[in-house]
C-alpha positions as CSV (number, residue, x, y, z in Angstrom):
1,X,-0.7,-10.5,-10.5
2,X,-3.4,-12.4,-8.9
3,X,-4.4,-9.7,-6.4
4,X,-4.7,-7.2,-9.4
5,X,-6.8,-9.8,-10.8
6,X,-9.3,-9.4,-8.0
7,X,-9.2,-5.8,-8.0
8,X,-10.2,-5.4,-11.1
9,X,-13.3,-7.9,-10.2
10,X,-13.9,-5.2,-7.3
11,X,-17.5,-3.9,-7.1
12,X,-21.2,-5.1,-7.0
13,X,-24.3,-4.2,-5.2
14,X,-22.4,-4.3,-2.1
15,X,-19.3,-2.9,-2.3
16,X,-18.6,0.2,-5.0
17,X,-16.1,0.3,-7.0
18,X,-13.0,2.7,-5.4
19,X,-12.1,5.9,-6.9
20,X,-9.8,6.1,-9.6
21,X,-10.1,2.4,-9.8
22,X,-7.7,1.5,-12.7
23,X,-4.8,3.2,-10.0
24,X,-6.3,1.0,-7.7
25,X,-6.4,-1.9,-10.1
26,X,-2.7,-1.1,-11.3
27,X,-1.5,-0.5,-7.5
28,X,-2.7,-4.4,-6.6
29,X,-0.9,-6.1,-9.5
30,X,2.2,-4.2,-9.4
31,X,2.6,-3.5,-5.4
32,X,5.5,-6.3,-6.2
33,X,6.9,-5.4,-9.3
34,X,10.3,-4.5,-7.5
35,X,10.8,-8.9,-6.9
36,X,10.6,-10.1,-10.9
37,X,14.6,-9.9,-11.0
38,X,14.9,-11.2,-7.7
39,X,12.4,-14.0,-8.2
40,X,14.5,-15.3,-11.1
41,X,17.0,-16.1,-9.2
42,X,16.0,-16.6,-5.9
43,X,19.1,-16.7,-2.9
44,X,19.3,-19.6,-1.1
45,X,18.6,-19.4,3.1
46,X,22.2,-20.9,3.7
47,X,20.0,-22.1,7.8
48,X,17.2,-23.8,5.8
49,X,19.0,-24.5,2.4
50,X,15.6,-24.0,0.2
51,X,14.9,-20.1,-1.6
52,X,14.4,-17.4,1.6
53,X,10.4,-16.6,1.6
54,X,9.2,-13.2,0.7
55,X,9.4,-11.9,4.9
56,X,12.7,-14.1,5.5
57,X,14.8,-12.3,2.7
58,X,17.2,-10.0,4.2
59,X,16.3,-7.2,5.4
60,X,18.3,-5.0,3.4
61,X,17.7,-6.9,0.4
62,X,14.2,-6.7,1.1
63,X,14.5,-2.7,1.3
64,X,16.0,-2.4,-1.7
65,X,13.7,-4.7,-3.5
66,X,10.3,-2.7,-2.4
67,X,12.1,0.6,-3.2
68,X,12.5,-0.4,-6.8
69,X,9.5,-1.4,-7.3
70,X,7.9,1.6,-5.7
71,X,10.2,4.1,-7.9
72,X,9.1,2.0,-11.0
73,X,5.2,2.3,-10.0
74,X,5.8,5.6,-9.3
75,X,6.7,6.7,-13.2
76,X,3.8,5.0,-14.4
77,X,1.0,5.8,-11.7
78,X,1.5,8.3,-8.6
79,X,-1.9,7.3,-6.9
80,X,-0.4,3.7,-7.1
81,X,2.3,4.1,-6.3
82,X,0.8,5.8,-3.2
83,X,-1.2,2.6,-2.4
84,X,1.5,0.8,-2.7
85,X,3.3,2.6,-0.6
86,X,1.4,2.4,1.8
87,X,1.8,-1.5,1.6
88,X,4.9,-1.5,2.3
89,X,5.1,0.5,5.2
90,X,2.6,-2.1,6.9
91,X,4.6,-4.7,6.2
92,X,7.4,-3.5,8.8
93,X,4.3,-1.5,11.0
94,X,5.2,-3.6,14.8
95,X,2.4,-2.0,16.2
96,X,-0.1,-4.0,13.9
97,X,1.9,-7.0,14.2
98,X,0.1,-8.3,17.5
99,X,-4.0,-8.7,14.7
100,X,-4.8,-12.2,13.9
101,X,-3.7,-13.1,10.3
102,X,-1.3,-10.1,9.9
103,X,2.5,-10.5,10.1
104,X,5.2,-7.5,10.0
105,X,8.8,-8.3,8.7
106,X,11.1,-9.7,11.3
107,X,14.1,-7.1,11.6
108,X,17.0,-7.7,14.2
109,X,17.7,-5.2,16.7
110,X,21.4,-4.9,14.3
111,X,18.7,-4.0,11.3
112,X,16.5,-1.4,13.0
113,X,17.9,2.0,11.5
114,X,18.0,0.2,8.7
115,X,14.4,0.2,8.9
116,X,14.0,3.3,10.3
117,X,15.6,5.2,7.3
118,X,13.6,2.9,4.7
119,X,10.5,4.0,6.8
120,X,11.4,8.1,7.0
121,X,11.8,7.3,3.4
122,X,8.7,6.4,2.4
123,X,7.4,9.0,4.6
124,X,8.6,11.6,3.0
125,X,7.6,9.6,-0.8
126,X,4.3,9.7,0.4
127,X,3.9,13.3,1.5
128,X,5.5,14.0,-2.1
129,X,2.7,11.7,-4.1
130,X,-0.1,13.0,-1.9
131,X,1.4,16.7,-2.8
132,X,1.9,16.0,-6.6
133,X,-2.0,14.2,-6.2
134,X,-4.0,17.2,-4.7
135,X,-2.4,19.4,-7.5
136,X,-3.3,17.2,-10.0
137,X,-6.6,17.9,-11.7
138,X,-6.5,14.4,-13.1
139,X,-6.6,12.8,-10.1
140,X,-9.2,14.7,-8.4
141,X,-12.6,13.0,-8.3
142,X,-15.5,15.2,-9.6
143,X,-17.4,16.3,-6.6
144,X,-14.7,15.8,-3.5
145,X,-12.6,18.4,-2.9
146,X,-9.2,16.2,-2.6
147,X,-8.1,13.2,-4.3
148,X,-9.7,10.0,-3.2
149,X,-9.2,9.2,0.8
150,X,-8.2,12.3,1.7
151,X,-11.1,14.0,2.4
152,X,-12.2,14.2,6.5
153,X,-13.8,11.3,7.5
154,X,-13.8,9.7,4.5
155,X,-12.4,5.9,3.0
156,X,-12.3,7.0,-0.4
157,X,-15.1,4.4,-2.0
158,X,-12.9,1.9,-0.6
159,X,-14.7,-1.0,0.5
160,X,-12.3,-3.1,1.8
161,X,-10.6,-3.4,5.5
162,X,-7.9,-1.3,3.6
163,X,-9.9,1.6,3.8
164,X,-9.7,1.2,7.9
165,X,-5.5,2.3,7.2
166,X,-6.0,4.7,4.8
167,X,-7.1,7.9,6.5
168,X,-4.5,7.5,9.2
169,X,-1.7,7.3,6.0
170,X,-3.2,10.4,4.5
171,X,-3.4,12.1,7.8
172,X,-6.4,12.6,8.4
173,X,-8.9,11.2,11.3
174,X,-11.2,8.2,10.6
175,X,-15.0,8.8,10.9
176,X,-16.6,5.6,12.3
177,X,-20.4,6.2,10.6
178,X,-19.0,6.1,7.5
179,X,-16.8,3.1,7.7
180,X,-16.8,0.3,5.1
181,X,-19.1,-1.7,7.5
182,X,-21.4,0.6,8.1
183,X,-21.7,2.7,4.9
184,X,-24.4,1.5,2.2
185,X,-23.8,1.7,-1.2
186,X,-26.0,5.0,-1.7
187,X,-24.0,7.1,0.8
């Protein structure tokens, strides 16, 4: 909830607004909605005897908890659903575990296919979104040709380190001119 609270605050002289921002706004308060049953009554780590933490749940509860919450977003909101997707397949990337600040879930060597599945999973989810999204006049922004991020080269009007990811997600190669950093508010 508090995240969706400071996307909706997104945007000022600085930094624009992202495209289809309400999606945007909806995809950072609800990127957890799959946890409300879970978080009312939290399991108990039987090693630490206090509630497991969001990355020390068990891996296949935690699976099952984002992919609720995903199929539930994705009812109400495809584009963020999308973003949210997106999320979640960062939180088991390994490859991006090794930046400063960033943590991916731990999975045991006994839990990697498990992972692998949930991850060819939301593959394929996120080829179907992006699909149902480009043939959706709704969701195209007036003057790109795609819906927002998936033009070449382009971050969408995300100005946020976000919009680093998101090309790669949508498939698409990452033009460094026009990165959040660099790009002005009059592109």
């Amino acid at each position: 909830m508090l995240s969706g609270f400071f996307a909706h605050e997104w945007g000022n002289d600085l930094f624009q607004r992202p495209d289809l921002f309400e999606s945007f706004c909806l995809a950072a308060r609800e990127h957890d909605n799959g946890w409300c049953e879970w978080e009312l009554a939290p399991e108990i780590d039987p090693k630490t005897r206090v509630p497991y933490t969001f990355m020390s749940v068990p891996t296949e509860e935690h699976v099952a908890l984002y992919q609720r919450g995903l199929d539930r977003l994705a009812k109400v909101d495809r584009y963020a659903a999308l973003l949210a997707s997106l999320h979640c397949t960062g939180l088991y990337d390994r490859a991006r575990a090794t930046i400063p600040g960033y943590s991916a879930k731990y999975v045991k060597s006994t839990e990697s296919q498990l992972v692998n599945e949930f991850l060819q999973r939301l593959k394929l989810q996120q080829l179907r979104l992006k699909v149902d999204l480009r043939t959706n006049p709704a969701t195209k922004v007036p003057g790109r040709r795609q819906i927002a991020g998936t033009e070449r080269g382009s971050t969408g009007g995300f100005g946020s380190p976000f919009a680093l990811f998101l090309p790669q997600f949508l498939g698409r190669g990452h033009d460094r001119q026009r990165s959040p950093a660099r790009r002005t508010r009059n592109r």
